[in-house]
C-alpha positions as CSV (number, residue, x, y, z in Angstrom):
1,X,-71.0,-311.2,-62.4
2,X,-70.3,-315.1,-61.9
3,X,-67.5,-316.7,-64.6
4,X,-69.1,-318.2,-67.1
5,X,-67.6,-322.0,-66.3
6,X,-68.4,-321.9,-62.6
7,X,-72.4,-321.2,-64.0
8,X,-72.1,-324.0,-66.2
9,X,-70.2,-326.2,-63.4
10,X,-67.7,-327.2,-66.5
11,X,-64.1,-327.4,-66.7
12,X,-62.0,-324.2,-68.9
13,X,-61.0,-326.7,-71.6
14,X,-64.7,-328.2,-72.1
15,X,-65.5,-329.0,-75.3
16,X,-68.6,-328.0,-76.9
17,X,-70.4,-330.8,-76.4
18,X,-69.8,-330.7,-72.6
19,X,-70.8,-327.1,-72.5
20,X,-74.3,-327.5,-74.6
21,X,-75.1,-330.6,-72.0
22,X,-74.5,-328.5,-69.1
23,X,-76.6,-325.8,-70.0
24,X,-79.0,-327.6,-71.4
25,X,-79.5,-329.7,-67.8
26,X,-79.6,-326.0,-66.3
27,X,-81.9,-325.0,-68.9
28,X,-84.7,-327.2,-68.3
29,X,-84.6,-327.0,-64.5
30,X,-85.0,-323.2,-65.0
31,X,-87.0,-323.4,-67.6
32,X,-90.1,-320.6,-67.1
33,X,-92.6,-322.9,-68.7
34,X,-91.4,-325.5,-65.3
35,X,-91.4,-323.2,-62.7
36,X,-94.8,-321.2,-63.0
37,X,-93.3,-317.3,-63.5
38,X,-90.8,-317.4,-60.7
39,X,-88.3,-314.3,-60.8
40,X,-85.3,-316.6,-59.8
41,X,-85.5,-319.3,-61.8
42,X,-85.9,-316.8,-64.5
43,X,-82.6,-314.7,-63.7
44,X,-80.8,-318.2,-63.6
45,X,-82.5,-319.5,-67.1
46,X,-81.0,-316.1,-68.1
47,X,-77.8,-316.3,-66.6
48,X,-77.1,-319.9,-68.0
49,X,-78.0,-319.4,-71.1
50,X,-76.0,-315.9,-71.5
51,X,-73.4,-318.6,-70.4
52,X,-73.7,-320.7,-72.9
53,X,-73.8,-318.3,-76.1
54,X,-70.5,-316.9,-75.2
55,X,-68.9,-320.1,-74.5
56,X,-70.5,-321.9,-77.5
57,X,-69.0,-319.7,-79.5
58,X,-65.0,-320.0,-80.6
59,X,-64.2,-316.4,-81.1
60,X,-66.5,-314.8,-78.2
61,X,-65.1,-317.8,-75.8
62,X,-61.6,-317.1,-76.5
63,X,-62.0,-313.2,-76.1
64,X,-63.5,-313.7,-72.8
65,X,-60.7,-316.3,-71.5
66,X,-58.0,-313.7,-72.4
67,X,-60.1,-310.6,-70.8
68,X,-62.7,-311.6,-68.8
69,X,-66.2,-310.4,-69.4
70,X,-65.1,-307.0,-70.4
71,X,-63.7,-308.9,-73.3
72,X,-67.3,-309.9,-74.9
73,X,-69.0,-306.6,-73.5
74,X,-72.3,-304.9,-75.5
75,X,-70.6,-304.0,-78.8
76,X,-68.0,-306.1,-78.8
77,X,-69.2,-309.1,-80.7
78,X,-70.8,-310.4,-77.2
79,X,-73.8,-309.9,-74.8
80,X,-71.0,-308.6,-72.0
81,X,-71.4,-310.0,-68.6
82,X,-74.6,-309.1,-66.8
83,X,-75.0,-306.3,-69.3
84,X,-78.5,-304.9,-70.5
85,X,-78.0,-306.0,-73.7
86,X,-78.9,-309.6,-72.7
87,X,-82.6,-309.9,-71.6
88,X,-84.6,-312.7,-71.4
89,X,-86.5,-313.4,-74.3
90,X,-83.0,-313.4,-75.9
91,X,-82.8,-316.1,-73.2
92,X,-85.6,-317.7,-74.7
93,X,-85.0,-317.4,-78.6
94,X,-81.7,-318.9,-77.7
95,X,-83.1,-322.1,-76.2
96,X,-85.7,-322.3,-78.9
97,X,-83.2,-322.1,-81.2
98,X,-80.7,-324.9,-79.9
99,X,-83.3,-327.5,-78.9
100,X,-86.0,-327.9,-81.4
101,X,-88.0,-325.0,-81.9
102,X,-91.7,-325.5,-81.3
103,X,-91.5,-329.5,-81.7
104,X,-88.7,-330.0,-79.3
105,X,-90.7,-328.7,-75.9
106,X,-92.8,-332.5,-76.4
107,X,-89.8,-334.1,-76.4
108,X,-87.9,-332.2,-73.4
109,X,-90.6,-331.6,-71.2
110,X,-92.4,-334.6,-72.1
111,X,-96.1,-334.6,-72.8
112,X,-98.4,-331.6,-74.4
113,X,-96.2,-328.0,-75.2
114,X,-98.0,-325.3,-73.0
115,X,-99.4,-322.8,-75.7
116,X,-97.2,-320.1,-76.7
117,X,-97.8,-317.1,-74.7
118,X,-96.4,-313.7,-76.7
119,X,-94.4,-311.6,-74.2
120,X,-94.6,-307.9,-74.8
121,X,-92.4,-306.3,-76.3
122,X,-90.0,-304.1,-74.5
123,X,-89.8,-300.3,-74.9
124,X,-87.2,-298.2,-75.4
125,X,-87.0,-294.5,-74.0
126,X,-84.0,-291.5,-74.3
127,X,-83.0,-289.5,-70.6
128,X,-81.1,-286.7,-70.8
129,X,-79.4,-286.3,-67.5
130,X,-76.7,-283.3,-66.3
131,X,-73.3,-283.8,-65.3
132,X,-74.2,-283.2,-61.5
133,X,-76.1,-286.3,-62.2
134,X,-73.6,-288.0,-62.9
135,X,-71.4,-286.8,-59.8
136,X,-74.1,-287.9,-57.6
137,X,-76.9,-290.1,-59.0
138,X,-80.3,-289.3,-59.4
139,X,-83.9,-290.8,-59.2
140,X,-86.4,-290.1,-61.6
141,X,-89.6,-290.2,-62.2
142,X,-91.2,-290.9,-65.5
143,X,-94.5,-290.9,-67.5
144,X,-94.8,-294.2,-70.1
145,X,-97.3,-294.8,-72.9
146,X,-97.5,-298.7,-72.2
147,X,-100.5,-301.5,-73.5
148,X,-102.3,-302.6,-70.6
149,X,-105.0,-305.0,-70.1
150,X,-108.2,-304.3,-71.3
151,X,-110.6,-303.6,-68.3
152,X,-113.8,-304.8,-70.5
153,X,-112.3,-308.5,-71.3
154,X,-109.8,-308.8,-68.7
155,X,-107.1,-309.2,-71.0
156,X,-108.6,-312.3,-73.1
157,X,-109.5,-310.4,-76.0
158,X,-113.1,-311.8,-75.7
159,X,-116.1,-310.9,-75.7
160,X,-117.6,-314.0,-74.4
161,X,-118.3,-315.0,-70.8
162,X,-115.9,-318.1,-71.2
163,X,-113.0,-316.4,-72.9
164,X,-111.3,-318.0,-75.7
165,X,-112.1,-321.7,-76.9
166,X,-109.5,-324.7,-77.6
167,X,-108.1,-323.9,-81.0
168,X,-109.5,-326.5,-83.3
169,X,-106.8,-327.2,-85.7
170,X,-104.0,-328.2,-83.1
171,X,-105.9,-329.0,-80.1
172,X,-104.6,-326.6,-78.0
173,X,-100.9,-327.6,-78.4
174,X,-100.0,-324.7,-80.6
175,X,-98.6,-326.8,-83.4
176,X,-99.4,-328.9,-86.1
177,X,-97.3,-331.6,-87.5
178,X,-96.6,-333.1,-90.5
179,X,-95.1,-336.7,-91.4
180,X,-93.5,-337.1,-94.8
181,X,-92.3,-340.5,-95.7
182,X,-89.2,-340.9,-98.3
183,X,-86.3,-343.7,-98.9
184,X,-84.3,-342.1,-95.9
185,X,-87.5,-342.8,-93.6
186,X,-89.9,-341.3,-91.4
187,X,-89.6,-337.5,-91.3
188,X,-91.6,-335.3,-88.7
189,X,-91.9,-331.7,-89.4
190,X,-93.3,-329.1,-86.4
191,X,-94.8,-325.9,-87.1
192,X,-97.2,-323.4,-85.5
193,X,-100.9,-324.0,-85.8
194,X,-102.0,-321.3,-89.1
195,X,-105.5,-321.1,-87.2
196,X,-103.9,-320.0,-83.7
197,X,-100.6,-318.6,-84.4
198,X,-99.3,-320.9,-81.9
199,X,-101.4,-319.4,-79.1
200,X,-103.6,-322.8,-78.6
201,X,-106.5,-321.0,-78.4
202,X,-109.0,-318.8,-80.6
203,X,-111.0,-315.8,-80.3
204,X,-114.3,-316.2,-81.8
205,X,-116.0,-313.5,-80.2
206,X,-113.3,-310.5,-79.8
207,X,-114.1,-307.6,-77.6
208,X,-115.0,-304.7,-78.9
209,X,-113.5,-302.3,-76.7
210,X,-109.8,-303.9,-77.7
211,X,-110.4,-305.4,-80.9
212,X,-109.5,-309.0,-79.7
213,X,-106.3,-307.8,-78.6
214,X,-106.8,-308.4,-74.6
215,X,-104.8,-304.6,-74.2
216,X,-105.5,-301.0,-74.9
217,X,-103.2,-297.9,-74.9
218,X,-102.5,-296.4,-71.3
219,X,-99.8,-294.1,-69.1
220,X,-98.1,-295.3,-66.3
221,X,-95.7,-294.2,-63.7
222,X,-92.2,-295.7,-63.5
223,X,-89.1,-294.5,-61.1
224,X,-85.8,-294.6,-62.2
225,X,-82.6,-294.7,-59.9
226,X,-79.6,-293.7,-62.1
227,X,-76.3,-294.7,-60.3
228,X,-73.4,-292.5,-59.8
229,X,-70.9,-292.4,-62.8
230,X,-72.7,-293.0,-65.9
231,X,-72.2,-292.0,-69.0
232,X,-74.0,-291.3,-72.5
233,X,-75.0,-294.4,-74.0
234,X,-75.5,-296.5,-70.7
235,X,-78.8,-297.9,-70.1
236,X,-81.2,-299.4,-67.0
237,X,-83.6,-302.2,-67.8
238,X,-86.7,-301.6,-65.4
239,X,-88.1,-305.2,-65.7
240,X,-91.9,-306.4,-66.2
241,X,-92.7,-302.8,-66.4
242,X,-93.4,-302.5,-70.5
243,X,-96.5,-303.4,-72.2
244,X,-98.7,-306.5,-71.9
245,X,-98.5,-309.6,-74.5
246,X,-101.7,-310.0,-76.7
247,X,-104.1,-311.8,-74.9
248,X,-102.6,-312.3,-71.5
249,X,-99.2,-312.5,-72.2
250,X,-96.5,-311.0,-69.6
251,X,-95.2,-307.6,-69.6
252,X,-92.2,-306.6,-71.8
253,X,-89.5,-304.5,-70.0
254,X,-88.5,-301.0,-69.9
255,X,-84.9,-299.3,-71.3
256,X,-84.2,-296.1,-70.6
257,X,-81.1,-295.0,-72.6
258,X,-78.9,-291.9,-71.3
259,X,-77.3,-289.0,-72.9
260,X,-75.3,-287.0,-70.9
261,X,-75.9,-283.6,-71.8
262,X,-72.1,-281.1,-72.2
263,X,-71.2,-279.0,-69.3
264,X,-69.6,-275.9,-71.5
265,X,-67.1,-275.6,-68.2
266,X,-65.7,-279.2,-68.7
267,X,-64.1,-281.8,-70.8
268,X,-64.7,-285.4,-69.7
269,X,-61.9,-287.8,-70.4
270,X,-63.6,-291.1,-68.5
271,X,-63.9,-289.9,-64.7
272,X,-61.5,-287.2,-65.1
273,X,-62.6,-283.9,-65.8
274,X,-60.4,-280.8,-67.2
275,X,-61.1,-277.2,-67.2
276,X,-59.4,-274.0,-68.3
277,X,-58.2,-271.4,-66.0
278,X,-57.5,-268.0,-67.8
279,X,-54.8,-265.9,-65.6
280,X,-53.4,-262.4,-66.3
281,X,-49.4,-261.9,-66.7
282,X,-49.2,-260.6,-62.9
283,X,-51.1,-263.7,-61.4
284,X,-48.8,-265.9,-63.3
285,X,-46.1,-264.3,-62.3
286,X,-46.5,-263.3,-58.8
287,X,-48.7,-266.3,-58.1
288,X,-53.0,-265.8,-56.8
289,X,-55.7,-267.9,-55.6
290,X,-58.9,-268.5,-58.1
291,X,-61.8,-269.9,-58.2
292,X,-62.2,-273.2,-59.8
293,X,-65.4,-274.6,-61.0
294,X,-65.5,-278.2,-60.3
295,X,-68.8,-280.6,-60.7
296,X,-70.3,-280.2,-57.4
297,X,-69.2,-276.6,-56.9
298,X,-66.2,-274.0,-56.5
299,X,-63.4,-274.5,-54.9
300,X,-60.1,-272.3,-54.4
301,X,-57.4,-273.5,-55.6
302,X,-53.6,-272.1,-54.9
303,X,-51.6,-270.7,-58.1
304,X,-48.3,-270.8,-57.4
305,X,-45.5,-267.9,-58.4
306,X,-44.7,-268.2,-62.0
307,X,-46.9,-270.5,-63.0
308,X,-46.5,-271.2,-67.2
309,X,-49.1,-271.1,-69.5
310,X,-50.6,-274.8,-70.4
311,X,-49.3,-276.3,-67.0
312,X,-52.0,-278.5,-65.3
313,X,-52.5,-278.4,-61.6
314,X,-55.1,-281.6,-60.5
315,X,-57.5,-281.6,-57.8
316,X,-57.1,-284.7,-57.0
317,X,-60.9,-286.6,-56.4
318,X,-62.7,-283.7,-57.8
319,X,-63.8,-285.5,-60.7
320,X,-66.4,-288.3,-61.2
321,X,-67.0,-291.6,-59.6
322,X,-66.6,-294.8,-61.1
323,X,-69.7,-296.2,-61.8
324,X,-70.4,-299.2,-59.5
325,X,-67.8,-298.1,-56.9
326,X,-64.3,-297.7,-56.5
327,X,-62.9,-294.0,-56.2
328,X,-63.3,-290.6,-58.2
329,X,-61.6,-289.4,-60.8
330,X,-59.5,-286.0,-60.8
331,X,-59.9,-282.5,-62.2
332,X,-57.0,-281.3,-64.2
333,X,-56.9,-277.3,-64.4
334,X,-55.2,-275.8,-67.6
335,X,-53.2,-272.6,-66.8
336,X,-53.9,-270.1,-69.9
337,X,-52.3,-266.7,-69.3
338,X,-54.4,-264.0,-71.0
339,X,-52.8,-261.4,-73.2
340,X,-54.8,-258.1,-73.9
341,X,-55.7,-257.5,-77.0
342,X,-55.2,-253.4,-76.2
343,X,-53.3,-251.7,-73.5
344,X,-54.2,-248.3,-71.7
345,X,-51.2,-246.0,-72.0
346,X,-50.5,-246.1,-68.2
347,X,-50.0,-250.6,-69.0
348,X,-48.0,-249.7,-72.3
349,X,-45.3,-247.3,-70.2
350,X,-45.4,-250.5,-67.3
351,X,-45.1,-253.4,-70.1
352,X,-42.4,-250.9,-72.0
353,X,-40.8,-251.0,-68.8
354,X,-40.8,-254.4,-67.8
355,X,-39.6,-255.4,-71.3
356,X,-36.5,-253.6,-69.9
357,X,-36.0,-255.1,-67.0
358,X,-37.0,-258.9,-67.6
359,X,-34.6,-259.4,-70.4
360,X,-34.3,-262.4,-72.9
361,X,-36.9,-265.4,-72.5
362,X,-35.1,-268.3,-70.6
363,X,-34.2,-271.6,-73.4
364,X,-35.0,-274.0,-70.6
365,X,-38.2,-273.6,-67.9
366,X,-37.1,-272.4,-64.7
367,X,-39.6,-274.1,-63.1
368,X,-38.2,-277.6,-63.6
369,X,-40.3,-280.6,-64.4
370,X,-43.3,-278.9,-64.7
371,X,-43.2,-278.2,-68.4
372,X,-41.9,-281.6,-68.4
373,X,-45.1,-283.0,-67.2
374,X,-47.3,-281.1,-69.8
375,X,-45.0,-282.4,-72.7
376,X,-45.9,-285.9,-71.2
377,X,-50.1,-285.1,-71.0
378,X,-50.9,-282.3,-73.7
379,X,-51.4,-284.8,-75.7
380,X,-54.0,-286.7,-73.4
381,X,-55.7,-283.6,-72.9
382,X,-55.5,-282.2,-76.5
383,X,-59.3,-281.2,-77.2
């Protein structure tokens, strides 16, 4: 993700007055209403204008000069860097609401406002995904109740050969203005046209298949690429997939919302994953090789002689990437050595007779700085 100052081409000790002319310049040249639809003057009225509501604003600017733009990620007060939780018709409710509302477009555009066209909204959906998923990444495929176009009107909502008319009331511009006159002067007021909701246009005729609506209920297929090193709570935008505005309007987008589901053989601390070994008082003692589950299958894994119960032994890498790149995290293995809860009499006469010979239980661990390190990470690893 680009820093914030090098998309707005200011200075780090910009006022706010700098910043709002900067993006507003950007603003207008990416404006969608100037630049017919297109997909990268879109991501860049996006990106400047994510820009500008963090660095606008005191507390979210000075969170992301101190930490960068994990400093004003989603759920932190901010829209975080190239995050989901910024889309663009946040983009657009943002400009609207700096510059003028429905009576500033005249003025910054110059001429007659383009009717409003209602963008649909965007749909939200739940995945569950494994833990393998996460080791690896995973495509999907899905099956989405959207609002397409109705086939009968092709999306007008009319009935009538010609489609909707010019709204009467405003003209077509969508808003109606009124001029009140007091000691202070002249004042102009701007708000959307009651007839037309803003649209510019009427349905006198509406079809009858969608009710005036221009859309009817429908399924559609989307695909999903999950990347590697997720976790629950993470979401993908699948963009100008969703439903269709009323009447013509563009398509909304798509969330899908993950939840890792548990893995009963691990705890997930981040990328690292931990897992319990069980061991009898004989493999602890004289030392084995087990079996260790790890994400993407078993692996053996060397005990050594007089191993204690709650040391940790790592495979190192056997964990779960970092998402976006950047290495694998580790899988810590717990040592718990098993105690029967009843003995045969042939294990009593050998455990009476160890007892014997083994003495007194050492004050200090013979095995050096092992129990040292698990003083240092049971706590970490306390579940």
């Amino acid at each position: 993700m680009r820093d914030y100052y090098e998309i707005l081409s200011v200075v780090r000790d910009a006022d706010a007055d700098v910043i709002k002319k900067a993006y507003r310049k950007l603003a207008l040249q990416y404006h969608p209403d100037r630049n017919g639809g297109d997909k990268d003057a879109e991501d860049k009225f996006k990106e400047a204008t994510e820009a500008y509501e963090v660095l606008r604003d005191a507390d979210k600017r000075a969170a992301y000069d101190r930490y960068g733009h994990a400093g004003v990620k989603a759920g932190s007060g901010g829209y975080g860097g190239g995050h989901a939780g910024f889309g663009f018709e946040d983009a657009l409710n943002i400009f609207m609401r700096d510059f003028g509302g429905f009576g500033g477009f005249e003025d910054l555009f110059g001429g007659q406002r383009r009717s409003r066209v209602q963008r649909g909204k965007d749909i939200r959906l739940k995945m569950r995904i494994t833990l393998q998923d996460v080791a690896t990444g995973v495509r999907r495929t899905l099956r989405v109740s959207v609002l397409d176009a109705c086939e009968s009107c092709a999306g007008s909502g009319s009935a009538d050969p010609g489609g909707p008319v010019t709204c009467g009331t405003c003209n077509g511009v969508g808003e109606v203005r009124r001029v009140q006159r007091s000691v202070f002067g002249q004042f102009v007021s701007a708000s959307a046209c009651p007839t037309c909701g803003g649209e510019g246009q009427q349905v006198r005729n509406p079809c009858a298949s969608c009710q005036g609506e221009g859309r009817k209920r429908s399924e559609r297929t989307i695909e999903v690429e999950i990347p590697a090193g997720v976790t629950t709570g993470n979401y993908l935008t699948v963009r100008g997939q969703g439903s269709v505005g009323p009447r013509g309007g563009p398509r909304g987008d798509i969330q899908v919302v993950l939840e890792v589901e548990e893995d009963s053989r691990f705890v997930r601390e981040g990328n690292d994953l931990i897992v319990d070994l069980p061991l009898s008082f004989s493999q602890a003692a004289l030392g084995t090789q087990a079996a260790v589950p790890t994400v993407l299958g078993e692996e053996t894994l060397k005990i050594p002689a007089g191993v204690q119960g709650g040391e940790v032994l790592t495979l190192q890498g056997r964990g779960l990437p970092q998402l976006g790149g950047g290495g694998r995290g580790d899988q810590h293995v717990r040592i718990h050595v098993w105690t029967p809860n009843e003995l045969s009499p042939e294990q009593e006469v050998l455990f009476r007779k160890m007892a014997e010979l083994e003495g007194e239980p050492p004050s200090e661990d013979s095995r050096g700085n092992r129990q040292g390190f698990w003083n240092k990470v049971k706590e970490a690893f306390a579940v």
